[in-house]
C-alpha positions in Angstrom: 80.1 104.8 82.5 79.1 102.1 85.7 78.5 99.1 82.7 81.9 99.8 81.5 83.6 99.9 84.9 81.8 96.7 85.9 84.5 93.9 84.1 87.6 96.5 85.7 85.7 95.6 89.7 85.0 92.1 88.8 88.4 91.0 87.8 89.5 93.0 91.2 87.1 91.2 93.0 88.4 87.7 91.5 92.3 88.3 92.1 93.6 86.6 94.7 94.7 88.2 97.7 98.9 88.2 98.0 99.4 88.8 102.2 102.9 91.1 102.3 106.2 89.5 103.5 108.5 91.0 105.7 112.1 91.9 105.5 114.7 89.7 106.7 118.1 89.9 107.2 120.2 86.7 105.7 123.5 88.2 105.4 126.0 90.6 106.5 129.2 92.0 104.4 131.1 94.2 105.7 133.0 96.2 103.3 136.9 96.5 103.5 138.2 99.6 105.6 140.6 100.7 108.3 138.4 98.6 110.8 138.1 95.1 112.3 135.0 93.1 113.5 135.4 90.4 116.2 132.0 88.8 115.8 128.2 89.5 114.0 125.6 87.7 114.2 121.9 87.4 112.9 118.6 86.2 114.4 114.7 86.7 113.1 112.5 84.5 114.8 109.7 86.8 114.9 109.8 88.3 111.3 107.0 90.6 111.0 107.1 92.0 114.4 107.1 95.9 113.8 106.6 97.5 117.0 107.9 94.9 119.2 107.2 95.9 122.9 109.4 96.7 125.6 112.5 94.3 126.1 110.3 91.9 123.9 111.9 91.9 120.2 114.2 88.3 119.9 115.0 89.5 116.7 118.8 91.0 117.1 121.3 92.3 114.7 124.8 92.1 116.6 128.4 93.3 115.5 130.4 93.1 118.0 133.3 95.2 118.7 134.1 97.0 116.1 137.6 98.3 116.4 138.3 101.4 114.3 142.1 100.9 114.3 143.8 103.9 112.0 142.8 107.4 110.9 142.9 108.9 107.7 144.6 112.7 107.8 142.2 115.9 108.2 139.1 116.0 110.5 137.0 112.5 109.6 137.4 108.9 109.8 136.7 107.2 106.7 133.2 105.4 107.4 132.8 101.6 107.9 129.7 100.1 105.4 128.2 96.8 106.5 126.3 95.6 103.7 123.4 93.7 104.9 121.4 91.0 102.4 117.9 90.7 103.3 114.7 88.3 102.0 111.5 88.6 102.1 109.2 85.9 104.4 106.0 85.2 103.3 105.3 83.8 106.3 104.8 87.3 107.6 103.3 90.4 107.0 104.5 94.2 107.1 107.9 95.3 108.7 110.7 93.4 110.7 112.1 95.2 113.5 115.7 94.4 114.6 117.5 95.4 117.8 121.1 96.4 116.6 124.0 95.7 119.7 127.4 96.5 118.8 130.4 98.1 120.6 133.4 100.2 119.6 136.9 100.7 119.8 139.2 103.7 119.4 142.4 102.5 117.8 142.8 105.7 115.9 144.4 108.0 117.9 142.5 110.6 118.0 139.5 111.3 120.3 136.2 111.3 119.5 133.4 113.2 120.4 130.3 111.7 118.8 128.8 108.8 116.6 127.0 108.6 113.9 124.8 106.0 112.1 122.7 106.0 109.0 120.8 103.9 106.4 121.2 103.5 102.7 122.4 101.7 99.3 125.3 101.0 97.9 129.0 101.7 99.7 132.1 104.0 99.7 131.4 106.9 96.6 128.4 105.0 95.3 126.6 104.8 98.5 123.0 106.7 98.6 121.1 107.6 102.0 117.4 105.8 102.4 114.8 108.0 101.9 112.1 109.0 104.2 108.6 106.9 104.1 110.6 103.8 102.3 110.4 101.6 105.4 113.4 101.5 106.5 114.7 103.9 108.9 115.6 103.7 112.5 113.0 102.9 115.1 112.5 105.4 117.7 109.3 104.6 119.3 108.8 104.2 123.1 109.0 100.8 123.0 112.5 100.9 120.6 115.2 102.8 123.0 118.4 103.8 121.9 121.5 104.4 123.7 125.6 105.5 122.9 126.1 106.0 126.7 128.2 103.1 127.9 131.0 104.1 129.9 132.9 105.5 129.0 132.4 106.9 126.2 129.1 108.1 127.3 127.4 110.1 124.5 124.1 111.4 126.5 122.2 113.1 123.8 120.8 110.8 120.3 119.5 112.9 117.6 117.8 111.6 115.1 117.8 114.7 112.1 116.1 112.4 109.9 114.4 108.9 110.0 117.6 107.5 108.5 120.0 108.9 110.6 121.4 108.8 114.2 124.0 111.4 115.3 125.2 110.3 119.0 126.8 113.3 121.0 127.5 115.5 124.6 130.3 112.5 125.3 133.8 111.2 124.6 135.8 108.0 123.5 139.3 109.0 123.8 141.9 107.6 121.7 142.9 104.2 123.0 139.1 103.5 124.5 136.4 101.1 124.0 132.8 101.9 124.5 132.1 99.3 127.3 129.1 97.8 127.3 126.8 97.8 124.6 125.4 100.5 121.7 121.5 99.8 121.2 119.5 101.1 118.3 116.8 99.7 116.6 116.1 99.0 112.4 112.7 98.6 110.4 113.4 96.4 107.4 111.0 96.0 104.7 110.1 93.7 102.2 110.7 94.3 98.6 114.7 95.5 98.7 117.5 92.7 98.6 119.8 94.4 100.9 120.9 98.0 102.6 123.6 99.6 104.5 124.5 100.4 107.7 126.7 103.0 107.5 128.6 104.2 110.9 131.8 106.7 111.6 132.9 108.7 114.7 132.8 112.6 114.8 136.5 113.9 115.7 135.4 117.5 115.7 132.3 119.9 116.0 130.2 119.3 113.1 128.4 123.0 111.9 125.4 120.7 111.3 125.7 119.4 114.4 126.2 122.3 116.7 123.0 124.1 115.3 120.9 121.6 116.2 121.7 121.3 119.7 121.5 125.0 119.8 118.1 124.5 118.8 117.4 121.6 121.0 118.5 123.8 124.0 116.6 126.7 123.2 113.8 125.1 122.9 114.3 123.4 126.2 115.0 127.0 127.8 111.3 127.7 126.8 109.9 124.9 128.2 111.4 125.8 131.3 110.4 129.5 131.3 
């Protein structure tokens, strides 16, 4: 048995060692829809940077003000995909982390009371939510904040139900409103994929979903407190 396993360790031994490359982001398509996007932009000068600290990540996804100008009939608006063409850089090594700053406007008449953002494949029907331990999913680390509160739309509380998904809530964007200042979230992109999407739509209306979690969130912060 060990002679026989002997050529298997020396050919390991004798392979070359390929260093990993790390996502970035080279493009960004957004998909036709009932929306408008004033500017977007794209900068990676420190590829490879997972766990950037603090205020120190110079690598920044921005699309700003997106204007979400008509709604569909019945209780959603349709969702805007932004398809978003990635490389890898074998100049670095593991996971790039972007800083994603965008603003909103509410064009469609309605009022809304939350926001939510996830990650996937594809767009409209064919589109396919990430899955979890794929490397890409939203950052939420102490050093990665996010925020939806800009007056005044001010949505206080961010869940985050899975690693892919961002649900922004306890605030409102009436009809006619835009958020302000900025939405902040950050994105891990890998190396290996060609490109994802950034999927995004407002809540108009309790979501069942929705409203069990932050029962659960305040329950559990009831028993913290007694």
């Amino acid at each position: 048995m060990k002679t026989s396993q002997l050529p298997i360790l020396s050919s390991l031994f004798l392979c070359p060692v390929i260093p990993a490359s790390g996502g970035v982001i080279v493009g960004i398509f957004p998909e036709p829809g009932i929306y408008s996007i004033a500017a977007q932009s794209v900068a990676t000068p420190n590829p490879g940077n997972e766990e950037a600290v603090g205020g120190g990540n110079t690598n920044i996804l921005s699309i700003i003000q997106k204007d979400y100008f008509a709604a569909l009939p019945g209780p959603i608006v349709a969702p805007v995909d932004i398809v978003l063409r990635v490389e890898d850089d074998t100049s670095a090594s593991g996971i790039t982390e972007y800083v994603v700053i965008e603003n909103v406007q509410n064009s469609t008449g309605v009022d809304w009371i939350g926001y939510r953002v996830e990650l996937g494949f594809g767009v409209g029907d064919d589109f396919v939510p990430s899955t979890v331990g794929d490397g890409l999913d939203f950052d939420d680390e102490d050093n990665s904040p996010i925020t939806f509160s800009p007056m005044p739309a001010d949505f206080t509380t961010v869940l985050r139900p899975i690693e892919d998904e961002l649900v922004a809530l306890d605030g409102t964007l009436l009809a006619g409103e835009f958020s302000g200042t900025d939405f902040v979230f950050h994105i891990d992109v890998p190396n290996g994929i060609t490109e994802f999407t950034l999927r995004q739509r407002p809540i108009l209306i309790p979501e069942p979903g929705v409203t069990a979690m932050l029962g659960l969130l305040s329950l559990t912060a009831l028993r913290r407190r007694r």
